[in-house]
Every structure is written in structure tokens, then in C-alpha cells.
C-alpha positions as CSV (number, residue, x, y, z in Angstrom):
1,X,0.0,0.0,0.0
2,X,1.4,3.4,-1.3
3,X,1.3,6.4,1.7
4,X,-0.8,9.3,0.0
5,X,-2.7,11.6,1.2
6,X,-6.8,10.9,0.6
7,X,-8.8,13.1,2.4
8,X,-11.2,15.0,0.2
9,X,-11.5,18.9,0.7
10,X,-14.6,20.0,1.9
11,X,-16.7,21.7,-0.7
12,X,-14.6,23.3,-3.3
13,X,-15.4,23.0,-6.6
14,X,-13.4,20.9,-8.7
15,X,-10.2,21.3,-10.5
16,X,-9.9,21.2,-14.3
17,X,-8.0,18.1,-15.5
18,X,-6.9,17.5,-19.0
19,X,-5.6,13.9,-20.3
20,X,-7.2,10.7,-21.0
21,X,-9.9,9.3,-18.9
22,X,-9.6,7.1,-16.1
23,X,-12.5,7.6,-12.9
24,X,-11.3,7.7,-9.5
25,X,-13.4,6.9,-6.3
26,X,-14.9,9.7,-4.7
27,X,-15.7,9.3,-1.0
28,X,-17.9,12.2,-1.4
29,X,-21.2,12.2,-4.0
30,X,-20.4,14.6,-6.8
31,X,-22.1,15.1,-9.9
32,X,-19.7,12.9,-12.3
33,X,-19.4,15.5,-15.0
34,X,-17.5,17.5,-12.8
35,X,-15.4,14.5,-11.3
36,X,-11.8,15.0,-11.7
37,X,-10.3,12.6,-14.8
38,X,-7.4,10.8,-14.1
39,X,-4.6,9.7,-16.1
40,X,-3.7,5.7,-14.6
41,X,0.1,5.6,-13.3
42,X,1.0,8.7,-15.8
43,X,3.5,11.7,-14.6
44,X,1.1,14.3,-13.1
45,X,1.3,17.9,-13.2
46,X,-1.3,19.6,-10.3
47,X,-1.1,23.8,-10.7
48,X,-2.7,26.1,-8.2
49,X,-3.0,28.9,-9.8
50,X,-5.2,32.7,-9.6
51,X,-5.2,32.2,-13.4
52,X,-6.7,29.0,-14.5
53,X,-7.2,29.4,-17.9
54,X,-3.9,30.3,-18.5
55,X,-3.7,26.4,-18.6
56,X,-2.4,24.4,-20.3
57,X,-2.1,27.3,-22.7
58,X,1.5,26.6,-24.7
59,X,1.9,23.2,-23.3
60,X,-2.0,22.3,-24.5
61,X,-0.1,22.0,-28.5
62,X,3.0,20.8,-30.2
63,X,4.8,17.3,-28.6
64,X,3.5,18.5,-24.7
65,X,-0.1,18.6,-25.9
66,X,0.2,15.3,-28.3
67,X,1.4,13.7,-25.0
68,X,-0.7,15.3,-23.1
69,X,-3.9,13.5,-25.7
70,X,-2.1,10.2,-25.9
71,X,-2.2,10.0,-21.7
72,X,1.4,10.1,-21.8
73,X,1.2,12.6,-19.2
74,X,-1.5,15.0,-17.4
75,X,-2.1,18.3,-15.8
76,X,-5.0,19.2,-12.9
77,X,-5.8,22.9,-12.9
78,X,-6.8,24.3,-9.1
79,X,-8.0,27.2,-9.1
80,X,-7.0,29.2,-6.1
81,X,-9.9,31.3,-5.8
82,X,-12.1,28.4,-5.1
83,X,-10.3,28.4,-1.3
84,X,-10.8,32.1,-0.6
85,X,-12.7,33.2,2.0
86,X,-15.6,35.3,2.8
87,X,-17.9,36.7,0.2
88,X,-15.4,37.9,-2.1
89,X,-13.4,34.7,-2.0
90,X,-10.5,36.9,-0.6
91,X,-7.3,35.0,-0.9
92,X,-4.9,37.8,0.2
93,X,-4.1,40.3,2.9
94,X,-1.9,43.3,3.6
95,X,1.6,42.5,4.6
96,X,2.4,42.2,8.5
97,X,5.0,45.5,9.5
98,X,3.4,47.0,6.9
99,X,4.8,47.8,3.2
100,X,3.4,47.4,-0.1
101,X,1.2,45.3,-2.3
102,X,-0.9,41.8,-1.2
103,X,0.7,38.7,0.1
104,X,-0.9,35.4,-0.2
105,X,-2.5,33.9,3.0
106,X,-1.2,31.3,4.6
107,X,-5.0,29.3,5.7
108,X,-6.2,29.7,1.6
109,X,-3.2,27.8,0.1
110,X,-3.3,25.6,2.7
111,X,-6.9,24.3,2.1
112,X,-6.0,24.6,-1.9
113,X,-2.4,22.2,-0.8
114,X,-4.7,19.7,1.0
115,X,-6.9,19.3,-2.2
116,X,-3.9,19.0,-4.5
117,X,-2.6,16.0,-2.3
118,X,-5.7,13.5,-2.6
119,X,-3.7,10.9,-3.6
120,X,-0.7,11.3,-4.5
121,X,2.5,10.5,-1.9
122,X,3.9,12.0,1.3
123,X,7.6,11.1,0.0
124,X,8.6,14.7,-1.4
125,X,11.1,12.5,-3.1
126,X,8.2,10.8,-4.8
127,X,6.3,14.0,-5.2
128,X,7.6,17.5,-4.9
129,X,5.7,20.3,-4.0
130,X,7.2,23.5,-5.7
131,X,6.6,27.0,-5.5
132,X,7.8,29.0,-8.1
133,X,9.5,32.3,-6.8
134,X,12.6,34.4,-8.1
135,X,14.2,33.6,-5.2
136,X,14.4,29.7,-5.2
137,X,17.4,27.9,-6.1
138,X,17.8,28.2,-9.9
139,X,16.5,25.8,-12.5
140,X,17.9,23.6,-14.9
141,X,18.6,20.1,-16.8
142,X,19.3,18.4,-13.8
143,X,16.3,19.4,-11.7
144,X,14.1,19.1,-14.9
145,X,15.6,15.4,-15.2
146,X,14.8,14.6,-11.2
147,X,11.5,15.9,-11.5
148,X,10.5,13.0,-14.3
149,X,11.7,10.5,-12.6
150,X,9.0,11.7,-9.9
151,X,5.5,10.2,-10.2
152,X,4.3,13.5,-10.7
153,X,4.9,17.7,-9.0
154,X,2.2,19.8,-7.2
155,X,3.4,23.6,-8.5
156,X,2.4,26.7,-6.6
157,X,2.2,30.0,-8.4
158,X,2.8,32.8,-6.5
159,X,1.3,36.5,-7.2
160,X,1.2,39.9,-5.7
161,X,3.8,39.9,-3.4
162,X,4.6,36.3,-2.8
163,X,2.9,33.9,-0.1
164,X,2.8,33.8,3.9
165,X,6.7,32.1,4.7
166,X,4.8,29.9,7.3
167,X,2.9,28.2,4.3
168,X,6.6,27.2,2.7
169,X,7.7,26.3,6.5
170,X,4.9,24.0,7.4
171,X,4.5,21.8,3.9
172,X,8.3,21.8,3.0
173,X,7.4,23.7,-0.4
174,X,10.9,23.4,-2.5
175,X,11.4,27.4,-4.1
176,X,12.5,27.6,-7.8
177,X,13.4,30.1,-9.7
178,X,13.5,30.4,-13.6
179,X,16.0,33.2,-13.6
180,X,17.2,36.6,-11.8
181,X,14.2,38.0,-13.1
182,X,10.7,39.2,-11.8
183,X,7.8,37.8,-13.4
184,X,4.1,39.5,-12.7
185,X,2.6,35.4,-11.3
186,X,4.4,32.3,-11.3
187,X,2.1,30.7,-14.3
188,X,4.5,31.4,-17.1
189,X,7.1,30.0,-15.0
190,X,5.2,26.9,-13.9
191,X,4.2,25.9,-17.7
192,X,8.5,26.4,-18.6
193,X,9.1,23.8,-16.1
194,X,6.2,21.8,-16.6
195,X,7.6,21.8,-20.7
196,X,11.6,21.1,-19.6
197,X,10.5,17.9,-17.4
198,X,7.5,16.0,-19.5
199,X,9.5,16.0,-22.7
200,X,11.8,14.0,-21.0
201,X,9.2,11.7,-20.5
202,X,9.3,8.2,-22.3
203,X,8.0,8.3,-25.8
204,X,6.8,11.8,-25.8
205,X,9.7,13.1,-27.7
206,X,10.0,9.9,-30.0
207,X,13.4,9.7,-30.2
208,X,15.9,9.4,-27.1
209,X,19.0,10.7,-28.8
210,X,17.5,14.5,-29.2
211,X,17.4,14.9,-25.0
212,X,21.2,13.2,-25.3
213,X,22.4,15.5,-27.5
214,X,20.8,18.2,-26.6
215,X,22.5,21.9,-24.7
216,X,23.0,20.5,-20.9
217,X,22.3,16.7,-21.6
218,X,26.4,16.3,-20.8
219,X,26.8,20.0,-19.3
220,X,28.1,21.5,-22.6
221,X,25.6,23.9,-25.1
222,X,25.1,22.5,-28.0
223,X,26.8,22.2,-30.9
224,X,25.8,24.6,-34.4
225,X,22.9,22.5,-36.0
226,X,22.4,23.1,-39.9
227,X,20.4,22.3,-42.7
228,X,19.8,22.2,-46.3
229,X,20.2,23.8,-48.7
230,X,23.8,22.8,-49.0
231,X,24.6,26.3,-49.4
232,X,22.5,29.5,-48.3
233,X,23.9,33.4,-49.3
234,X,26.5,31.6,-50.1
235,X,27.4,30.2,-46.7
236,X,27.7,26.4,-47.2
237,X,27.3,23.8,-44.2
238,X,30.8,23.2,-42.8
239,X,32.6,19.7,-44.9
240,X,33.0,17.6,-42.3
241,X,28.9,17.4,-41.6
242,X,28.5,16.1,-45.3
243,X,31.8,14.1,-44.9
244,X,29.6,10.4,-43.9
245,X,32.5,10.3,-41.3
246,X,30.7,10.2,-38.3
247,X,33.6,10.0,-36.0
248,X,34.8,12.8,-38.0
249,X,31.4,14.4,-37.1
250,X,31.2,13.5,-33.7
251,X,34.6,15.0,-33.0
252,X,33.6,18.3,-34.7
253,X,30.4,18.4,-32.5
254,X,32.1,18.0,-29.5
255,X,34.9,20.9,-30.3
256,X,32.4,23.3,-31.1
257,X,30.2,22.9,-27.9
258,X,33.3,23.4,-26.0
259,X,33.9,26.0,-27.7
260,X,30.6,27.8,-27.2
261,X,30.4,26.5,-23.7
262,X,33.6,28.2,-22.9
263,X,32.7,31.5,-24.2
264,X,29.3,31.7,-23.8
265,X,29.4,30.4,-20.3
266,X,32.4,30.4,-18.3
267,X,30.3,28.9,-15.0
268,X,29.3,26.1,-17.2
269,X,32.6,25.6,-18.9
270,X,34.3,25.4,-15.2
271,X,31.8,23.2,-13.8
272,X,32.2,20.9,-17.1
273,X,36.1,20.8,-16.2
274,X,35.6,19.8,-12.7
275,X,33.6,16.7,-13.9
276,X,36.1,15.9,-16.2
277,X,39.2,16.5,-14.1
């Protein structure tokens, strides 16, 4: 028996899901139209979010939204503002020691955290809970690649101001960041991720070598990619990729994302020569 949490919120009206079908209990009678679908034993995305139908927005097209129709992976929408309270649904408050803007109260997320957990394991190794803020511990190939071998990630998109620290404290939220940047929410954020981990999902890409190959796969950037024509303004595709020597090629590949690495980004180029060394 898997440890996951299964108590069902109390009245809050359900999240949108997208994938294939698959029912799951309820221990509460709902209308079954509005029954959450589940995708059986597929890597699971849960967003809570202000801004629902910003989802799945880019990831709803292209190899993420194939994948996302084939059951290869899904995504539950929560909407935030289901778990505010009062009559307005209020799901913020005025800072404590004053200053400006809204922060995010502490008693909403929580009730929207409980609802995201039916379900799905206590293990944070199993399941991380993630909220996306600029000042979380950077991104990258390496957390994209930990967070697919998850069974799925509950993502929490901040806005306003950010989101009452006790919140992070008391449900060991993991912060990320996407770059020293601001962003207005943390939706554009959360679909990035969300893009960078399911197409390193089995069979949603099709073929394995293009996330082997790929900028960070070995801690280089990639190599220069090119195309026909043969010749373009008469700029012609370097010899040695028309050569058939694929040693020859391989060897040239490798050179140039050295190359790139190195000049492009020294902090990658020294971590790559620590590996090696």
C-alpha cells in the first residue's frame, strides 16, 4: 500500500484536469461530469493557480499537448480562488510590518495544498511540492531530469507579493526560480518547467537521442545545427557534416560545444572541467 494523502477537501469546486480518462473513487457524492479525470500511473502535473485558464495554454499543442492527448502525461488545474474566503473569496491580505502590495495567505493555500494532495504520496522524493519564486534555487537540466523520474509535482504560483513564509515552512514547499528575473505570477514559470520535465518523459519526444544530445544533456551547449540547402547566401554547411565520417562528425560536435560552452558560459565551462578532471 502506497502512503498518499486521501482526504477529500470540503466543498470546493473541482479542479480542471486534461488527459485521458480514467475515474477515480470519490468518497464524497459529486455530480460525475465534474469529477476530476485521471490519467492511470501517468507523470502528473497539479497547478494552483489565480489564473486557470492560462492552462495548459502553450503546453495544450506541439509534442507536450500530443502527450498530453495520448495519456502520456496530465495536468490538474486548481484554481486558487475556489479556497478564498468570505464573500469575495478573498485570498490575500496586507503585509504584516506594513509595506506594499498583497501577500498570499497562509489558511487559503493551505486548504487549496490539502486538495492538491488527494492521492498522490507523502515522500517529497516521490512527489515535490514546488513553489515558483525568483528567489528559489535556480533551475535547470538536472532538476528538470529529477522531477520525471517523480511520479508527478504539485506547482504553486505565487502572485502579488509572494505567499505567507509559514505556508513554505509547514509543507516543506521546495522554491525555484527560472532566472534573476521578476515575473508578474508564477504561471509562465510553472508551464516552462512543466515543458523542460514532460519532454523527458518516455515516448513523448519519440526519439531518445534528441534529449542526449541536446544543450546541458552532458553540461556542454550545443553544438551549431544546420540544414539544407547545402549552401545559403552563399554560406555552405561546414565539410566535415557532409563528410559520412561520423567520428569525424562526432569530433567536430564535440569541439564546437566546447567551444561555445567556454565563451558563452564560463560557469558552465568550469563546472564541465571539474567533472572531467
Amino acid at each position: 500500500m502506497t502512503d498518499t494523502h486521501d482526504t477529500p477537501a470540503n466543498d470546493t469546486p473541482p479542479s480542471k484536469s486534461h488527459g485521458r480518462i480514467s475515474i477515480r473513487a470519490s468518497l464524497k457524492p459529486r455530480d460525475l461530469m465534474e469529477e476530476p479525470l485521471h490519467v492511470k500511473d501517468a507523470w502528473r502535473a497539479k497547478v494552483i493557480t489565480l489564473m486557470p485558464d492560462a492552462f495548459p495554454g502553450i503546453l495544450g499543442i506541439s509534442l507536450t499537448g500530443k502527450a498530453l492527448d495520448l495519456g502520456l502525461w496530465a495536468l490538474d488545474v486548481i484554481n486558487l480562488r475556489s479556497f478564498g474566503q468570505g464573500k469575495h473569496l478573498n485570498v490575500d491580505d496586507t503585509p504584516a510590518g506594513g509595506g506594499a502590495g498583497m501577500v498570499l495567505r497562509a489558511d487559503v493555500l493551505d486548504a487549496a495544498l490539502t486538495d492538491a494532495a488527494q492521492y498522490t504520496p507523502r515522500d517529497r522524493n516521490r512527489w515535490p511540492v514546488i513553489y515558483l519564486s525568483p528567489r528559489g534555487k535556480p533551475f535547470n537540466q538536472a532538476m528538470a531530469r529529477r522531477f520525471a523520474a517523480c511520479d508527478g509535482v504539485t506547482l504553486l504560483c505565487g502572485r502579488f507579493e509572494g505567499v505567507d513564509q509559514r505556508l513554505l515552512d509547514h509543507h516543506d514547499i521546495e522554491e525555484v526560480s527560472l532566472g534573476d528575473f521578476v515575473l508578474t505570477g508564477g504561471e509562465i514559470a510553472a508551464s516552462a518547467l512543466i515543458d523542460a520535465t514532460v519532454r523527458l518523459l518516455p515516448k513523448v519526444l519519440g526519439n531518445h537521442e534528441s534529449t542526449v544530445e541536446e544543450s546541458f544533456s552532458d553540461g556542454l551547449l550545443e553544438h551549431p545545427q544546420y540544414t539544407r540547402p547545402a549552401i545559403w547566401n552563399d554560406l555552405p554547411i561546414p565539410e566535415v557534416l557532409q563528410s559520412g565520417n561520423h567520428a569525424a562528425i562526432a569530433k567536430w560536435r564535440q569541439a564546437q560545444a566546447e567551444e561555445i560552452t567556454k565563451t558563452r558560459r564560463p560557469d558552465l565551462w568550469q563546472a564541465y572541467l571539474r567533472r572531467k578532471a
